[in-house]
C-alpha positions as CSV (number, residue, x, y, z in Angstrom):
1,X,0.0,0.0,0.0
2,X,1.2,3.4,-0.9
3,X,2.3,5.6,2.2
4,X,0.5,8.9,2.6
5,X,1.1,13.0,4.0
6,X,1.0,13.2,7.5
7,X,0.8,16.8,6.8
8,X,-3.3,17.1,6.5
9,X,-4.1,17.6,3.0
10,X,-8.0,17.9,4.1
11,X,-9.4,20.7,6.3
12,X,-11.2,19.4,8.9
13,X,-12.2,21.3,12.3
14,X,-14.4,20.5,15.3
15,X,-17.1,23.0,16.4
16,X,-19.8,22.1,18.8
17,X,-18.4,18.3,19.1
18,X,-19.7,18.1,15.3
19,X,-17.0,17.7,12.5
20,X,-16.7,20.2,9.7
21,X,-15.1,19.9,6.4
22,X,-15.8,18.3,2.6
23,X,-18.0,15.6,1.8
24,X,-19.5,15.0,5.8
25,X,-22.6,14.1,6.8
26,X,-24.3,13.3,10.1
27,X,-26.7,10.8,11.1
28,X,-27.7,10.5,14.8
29,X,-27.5,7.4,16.5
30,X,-29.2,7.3,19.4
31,X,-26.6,4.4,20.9
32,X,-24.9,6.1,23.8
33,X,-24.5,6.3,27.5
34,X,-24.5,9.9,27.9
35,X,-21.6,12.9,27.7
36,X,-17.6,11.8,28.8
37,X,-16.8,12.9,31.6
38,X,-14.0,15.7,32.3
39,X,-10.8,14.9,30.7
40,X,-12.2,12.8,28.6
41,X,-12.3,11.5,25.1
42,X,-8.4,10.6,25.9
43,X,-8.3,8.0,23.4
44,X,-9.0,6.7,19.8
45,X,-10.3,3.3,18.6
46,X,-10.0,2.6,14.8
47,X,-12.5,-0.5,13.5
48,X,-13.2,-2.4,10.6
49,X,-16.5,-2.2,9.8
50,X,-16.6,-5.7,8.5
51,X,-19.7,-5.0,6.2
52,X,-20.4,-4.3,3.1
53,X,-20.4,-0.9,2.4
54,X,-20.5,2.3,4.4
55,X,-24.3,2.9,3.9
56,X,-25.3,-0.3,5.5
57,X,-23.0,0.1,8.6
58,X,-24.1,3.5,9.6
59,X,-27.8,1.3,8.9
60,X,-26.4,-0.6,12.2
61,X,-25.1,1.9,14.0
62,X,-28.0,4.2,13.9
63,X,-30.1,1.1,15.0
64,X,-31.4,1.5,18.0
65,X,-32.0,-2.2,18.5
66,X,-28.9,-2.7,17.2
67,X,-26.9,-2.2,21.1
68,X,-23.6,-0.4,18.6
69,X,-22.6,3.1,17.5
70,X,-19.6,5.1,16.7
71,X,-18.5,8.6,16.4
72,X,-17.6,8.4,13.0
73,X,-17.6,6.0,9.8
74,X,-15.3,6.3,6.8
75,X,-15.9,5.4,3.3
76,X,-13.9,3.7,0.7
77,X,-14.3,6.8,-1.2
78,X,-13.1,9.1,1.7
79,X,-16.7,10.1,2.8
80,X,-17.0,10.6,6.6
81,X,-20.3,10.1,8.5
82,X,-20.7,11.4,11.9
83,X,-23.3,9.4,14.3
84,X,-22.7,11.0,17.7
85,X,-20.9,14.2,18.8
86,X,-17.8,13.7,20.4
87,X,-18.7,15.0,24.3
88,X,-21.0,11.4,23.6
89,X,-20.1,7.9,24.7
90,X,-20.5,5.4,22.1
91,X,-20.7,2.0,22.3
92,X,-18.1,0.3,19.8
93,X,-15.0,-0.7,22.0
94,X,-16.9,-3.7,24.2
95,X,-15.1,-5.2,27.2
96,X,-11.9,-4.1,26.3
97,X,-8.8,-2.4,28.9
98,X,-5.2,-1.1,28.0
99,X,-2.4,0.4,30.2
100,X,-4.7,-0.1,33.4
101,X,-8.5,0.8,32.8
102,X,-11.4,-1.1,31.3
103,X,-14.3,-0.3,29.5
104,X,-12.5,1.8,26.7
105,X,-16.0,3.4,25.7
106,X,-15.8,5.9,28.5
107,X,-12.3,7.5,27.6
108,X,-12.6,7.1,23.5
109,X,-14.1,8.2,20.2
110,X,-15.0,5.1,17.9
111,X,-13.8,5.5,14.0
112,X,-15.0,2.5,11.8
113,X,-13.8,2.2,8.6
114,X,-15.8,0.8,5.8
115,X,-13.8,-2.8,4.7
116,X,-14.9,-5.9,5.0
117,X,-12.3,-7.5,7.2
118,X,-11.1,-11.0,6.7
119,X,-11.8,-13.2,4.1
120,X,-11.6,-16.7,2.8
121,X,-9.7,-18.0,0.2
122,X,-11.7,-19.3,-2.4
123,X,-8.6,-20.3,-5.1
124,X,-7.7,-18.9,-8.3
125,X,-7.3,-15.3,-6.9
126,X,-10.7,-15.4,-5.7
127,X,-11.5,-14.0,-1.9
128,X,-15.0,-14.0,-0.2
129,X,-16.3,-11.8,2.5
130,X,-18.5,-13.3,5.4
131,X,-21.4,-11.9,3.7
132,X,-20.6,-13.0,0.8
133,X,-18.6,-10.6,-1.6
134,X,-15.9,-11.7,-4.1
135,X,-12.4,-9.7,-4.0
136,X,-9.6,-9.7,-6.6
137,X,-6.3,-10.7,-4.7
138,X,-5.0,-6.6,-5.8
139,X,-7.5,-5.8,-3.1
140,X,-5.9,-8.5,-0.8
141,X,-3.2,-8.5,2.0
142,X,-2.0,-11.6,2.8
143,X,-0.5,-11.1,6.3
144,X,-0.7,-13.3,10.0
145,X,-2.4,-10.9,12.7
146,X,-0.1,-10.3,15.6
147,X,-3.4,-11.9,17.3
148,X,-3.4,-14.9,15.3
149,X,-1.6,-18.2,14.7
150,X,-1.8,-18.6,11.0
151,X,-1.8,-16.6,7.6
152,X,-5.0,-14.5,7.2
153,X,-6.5,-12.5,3.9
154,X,-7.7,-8.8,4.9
155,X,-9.5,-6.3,2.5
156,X,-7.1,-3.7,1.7
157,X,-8.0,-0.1,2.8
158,X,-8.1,2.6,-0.1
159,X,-5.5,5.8,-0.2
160,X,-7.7,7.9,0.3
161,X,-10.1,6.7,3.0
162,X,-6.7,6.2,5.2
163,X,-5.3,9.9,4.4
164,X,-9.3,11.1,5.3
165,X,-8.8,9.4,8.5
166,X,-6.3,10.6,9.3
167,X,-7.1,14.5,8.8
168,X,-9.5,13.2,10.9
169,X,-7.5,12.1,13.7
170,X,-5.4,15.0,13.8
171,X,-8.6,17.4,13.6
172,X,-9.5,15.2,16.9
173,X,-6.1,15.3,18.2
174,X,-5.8,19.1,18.3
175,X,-9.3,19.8,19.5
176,X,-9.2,17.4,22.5
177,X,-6.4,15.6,25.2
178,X,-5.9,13.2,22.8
179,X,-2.6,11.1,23.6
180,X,-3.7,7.7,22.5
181,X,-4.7,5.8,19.0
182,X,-5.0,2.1,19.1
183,X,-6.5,-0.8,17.2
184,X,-9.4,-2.6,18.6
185,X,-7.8,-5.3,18.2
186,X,-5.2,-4.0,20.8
187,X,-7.9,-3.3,23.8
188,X,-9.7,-6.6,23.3
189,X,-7.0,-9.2,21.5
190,X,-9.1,-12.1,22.7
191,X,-12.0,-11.6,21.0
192,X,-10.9,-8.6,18.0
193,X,-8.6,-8.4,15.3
194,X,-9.7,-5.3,13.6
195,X,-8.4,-3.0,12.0
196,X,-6.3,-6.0,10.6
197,X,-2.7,-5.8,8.9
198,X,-3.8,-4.3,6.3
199,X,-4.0,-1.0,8.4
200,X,-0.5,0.8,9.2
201,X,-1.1,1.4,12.6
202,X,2.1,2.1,13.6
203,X,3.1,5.0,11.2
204,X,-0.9,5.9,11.5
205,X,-0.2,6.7,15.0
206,X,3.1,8.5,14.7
207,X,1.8,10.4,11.7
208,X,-1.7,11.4,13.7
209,X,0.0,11.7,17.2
210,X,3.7,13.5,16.5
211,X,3.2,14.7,12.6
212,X,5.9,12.6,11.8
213,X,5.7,13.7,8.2
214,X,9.3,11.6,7.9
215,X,7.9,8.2,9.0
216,X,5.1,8.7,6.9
217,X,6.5,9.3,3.7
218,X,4.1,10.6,0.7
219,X,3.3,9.4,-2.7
220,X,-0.3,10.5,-3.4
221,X,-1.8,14.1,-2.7
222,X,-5.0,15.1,-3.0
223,X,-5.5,15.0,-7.4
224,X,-8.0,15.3,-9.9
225,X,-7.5,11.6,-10.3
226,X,-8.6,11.2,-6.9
227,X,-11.2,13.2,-6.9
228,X,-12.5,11.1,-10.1
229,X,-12.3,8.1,-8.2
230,X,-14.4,9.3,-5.4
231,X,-17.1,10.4,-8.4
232,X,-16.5,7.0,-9.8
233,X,-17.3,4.7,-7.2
234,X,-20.4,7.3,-6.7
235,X,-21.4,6.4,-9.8
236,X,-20.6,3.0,-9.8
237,X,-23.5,2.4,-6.9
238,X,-25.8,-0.5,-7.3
239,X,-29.1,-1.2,-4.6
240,X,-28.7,-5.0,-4.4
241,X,-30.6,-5.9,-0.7
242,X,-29.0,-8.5,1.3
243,X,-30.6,-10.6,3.7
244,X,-28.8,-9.6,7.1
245,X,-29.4,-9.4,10.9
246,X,-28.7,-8.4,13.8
247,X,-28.0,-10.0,17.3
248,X,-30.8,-8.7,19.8
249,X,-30.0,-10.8,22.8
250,X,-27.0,-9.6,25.3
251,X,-25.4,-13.1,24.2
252,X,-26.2,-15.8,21.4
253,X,-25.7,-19.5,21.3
254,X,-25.2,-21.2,17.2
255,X,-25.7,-24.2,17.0
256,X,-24.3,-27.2,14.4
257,X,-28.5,-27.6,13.5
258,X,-31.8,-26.1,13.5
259,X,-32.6,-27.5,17.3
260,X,-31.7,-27.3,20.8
261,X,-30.8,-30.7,20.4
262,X,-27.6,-29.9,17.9
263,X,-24.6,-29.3,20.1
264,X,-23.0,-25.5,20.3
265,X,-20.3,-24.1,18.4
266,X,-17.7,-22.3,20.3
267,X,-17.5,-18.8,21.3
268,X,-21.6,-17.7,20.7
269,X,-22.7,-14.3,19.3
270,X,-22.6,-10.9,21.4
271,X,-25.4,-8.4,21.1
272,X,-25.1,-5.9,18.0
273,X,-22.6,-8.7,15.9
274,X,-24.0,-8.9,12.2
275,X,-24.8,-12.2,10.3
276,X,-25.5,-13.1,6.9
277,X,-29.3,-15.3,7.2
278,X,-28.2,-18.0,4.5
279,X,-31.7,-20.1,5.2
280,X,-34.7,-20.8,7.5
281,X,-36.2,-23.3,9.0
282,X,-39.4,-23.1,11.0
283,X,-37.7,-20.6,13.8
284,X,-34.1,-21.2,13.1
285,X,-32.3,-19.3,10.7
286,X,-28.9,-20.5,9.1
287,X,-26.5,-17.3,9.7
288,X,-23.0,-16.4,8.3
289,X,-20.6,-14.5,10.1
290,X,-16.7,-15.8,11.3
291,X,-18.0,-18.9,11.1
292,X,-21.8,-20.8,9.7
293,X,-24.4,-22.4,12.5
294,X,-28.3,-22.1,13.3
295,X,-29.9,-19.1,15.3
296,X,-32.9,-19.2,17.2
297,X,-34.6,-16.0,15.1
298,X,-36.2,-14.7,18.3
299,X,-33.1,-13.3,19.0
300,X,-32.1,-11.2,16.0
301,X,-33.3,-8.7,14.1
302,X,-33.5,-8.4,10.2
303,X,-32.3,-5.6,8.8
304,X,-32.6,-4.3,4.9
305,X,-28.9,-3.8,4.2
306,X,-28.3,-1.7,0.4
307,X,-24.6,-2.5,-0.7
308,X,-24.4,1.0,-2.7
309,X,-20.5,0.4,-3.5
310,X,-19.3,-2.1,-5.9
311,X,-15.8,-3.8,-4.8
């Protein structure tokens, strides 16, 4: 992946806890536990969004029976949606602690960034998404997670949804006591291994935190060609509805079958977590998500997910 400026080439600034600049929106989420308290938002947590496009995550995280939310979600195309203002707790980081204290939501703002996380390897150059979606291996990292045993394939991040993130983080950075930026997968390893290797977090967080301009060396500015390929992928949208759900219950068992009677797979389902319904039966429902296994549906919620962004 090409490196980007540290030096912000967006202009970005925070007024009111709302985020100013090009091509941001805001959609309210109504997902929170009320304001930060004094000295807080400290911290940063960057996500994966693992869905399918950016459109149908801010779907989920504006649910309200959904039991997520973020701050912010990114684009592939560099567009930025804001969900809550940042004096808001959101609920994205989980049970999670680093360097002493637990339960990251109170001390951080949530970014998610539209990708669609790990994939499967399908031969011939081929790579599926949990829900679904075929990538080329050029949109493919092949890399082991430092939370991980084996070789993994990630969805590559885009140029400029990165560099937009990061004129984020450093709008963030100047406007509150920010001192921290980490990966979720680095305040819950047990359970999280977003934003994946295919997200330089190290040189993110130098370039955000110290404007290491020197670290983060440049090869791509702000162009006509880029903004061409942010009108391109607009044009390039497509309504295709997915069948999808969402977890309603504080935890989830899945199951081998459509019965109580079909042992458990490991490691159930926590509220919020997104499947792919792949079939019914009676009041089961075959889901995707890490891994395939039966759902009792009185415990999720459908949801009509649009995939506006073709891959």
């Amino acid at each position: 992946m090409k490196a980007l400026h540290a030096t912000s080439i967006y202009s970005f600034e925070i007024e009111d806890h709302l985020l100013n600049g090009e091509n941001v929106s805001f959609k309210p989420s109504p997902n929170t536990s009320g304001y930060f308290q004094s000295g807080s938002p400290d911290t940063i947590v960057i996500h994966f969004t693992a869905g399918s496009s950016l459109e149908s995550s801010v779907n989920v995280l504006t649910n309200a029976d959904s039991g997520v939310s973020a701050h912010f979600a990114v684009g592939r195309n560099g567009d930025i949606v804001q969900m809550l203002s940042t004096n808001k707790i959101a609920w994205h980081a989980g049970e999670s602690h680093y360097e002493g204290r637990n339960g990251l939501n109170r001390y951080s703002i949530g970014i998610e960034l539209d990708n669609a996380g790990q994939l499967k390897d399908r031969g011939n150059g081929a790579y599926e998404s949990w829900f679904g979606e075929i990538y080329d291996e050029h949109e493919v990292l092949v890399a082991q997670h430092i939370n991980q045993q084996s070789t993994g394939y990630w969805h590559k991040y885009t140029e400029i949804q990165i560099s937009r993130t990061l004129s984020l983080c450093k709008a963030l950075c100047s406007h509150y006591n920010i001192s921290t930026i980490v990966g979720h997968d680095e305040i819950a390893p047990s359970r999280k291994v977003d934003p994946g290797p295919a997200f330089p977090i190290q040189k993110f967080k130098a370039a955000a935190l110290k404007g290491n301009s020197e670290q983060w060396a440049t090869e791509a500015s702000e162009t006509n060609s880029q903004r061409e390929a942010h009108d391109q992928i607009q044009r390039d949208s497509v309504s295709a509805v997915k069948r999808v759900a969402n977890v309603s219950a504080n935890s989830l068992n899945v199951r081998k079958g459509p019965d109580i009677t079909f042992s458990k797979i490991e490691n159930g389902l926590n509220k919020g977590e997104v499947l792919k319904i792949l079939e019914k039966q009676g009041e089961w429902a075959k889901v995707s998500y890490t891994k395939v296994g039966w759902v009792n549906t009185r415990y999720i919620n459908e949801i009509t997910e649009k995939s506006p962004f073709k891959s």
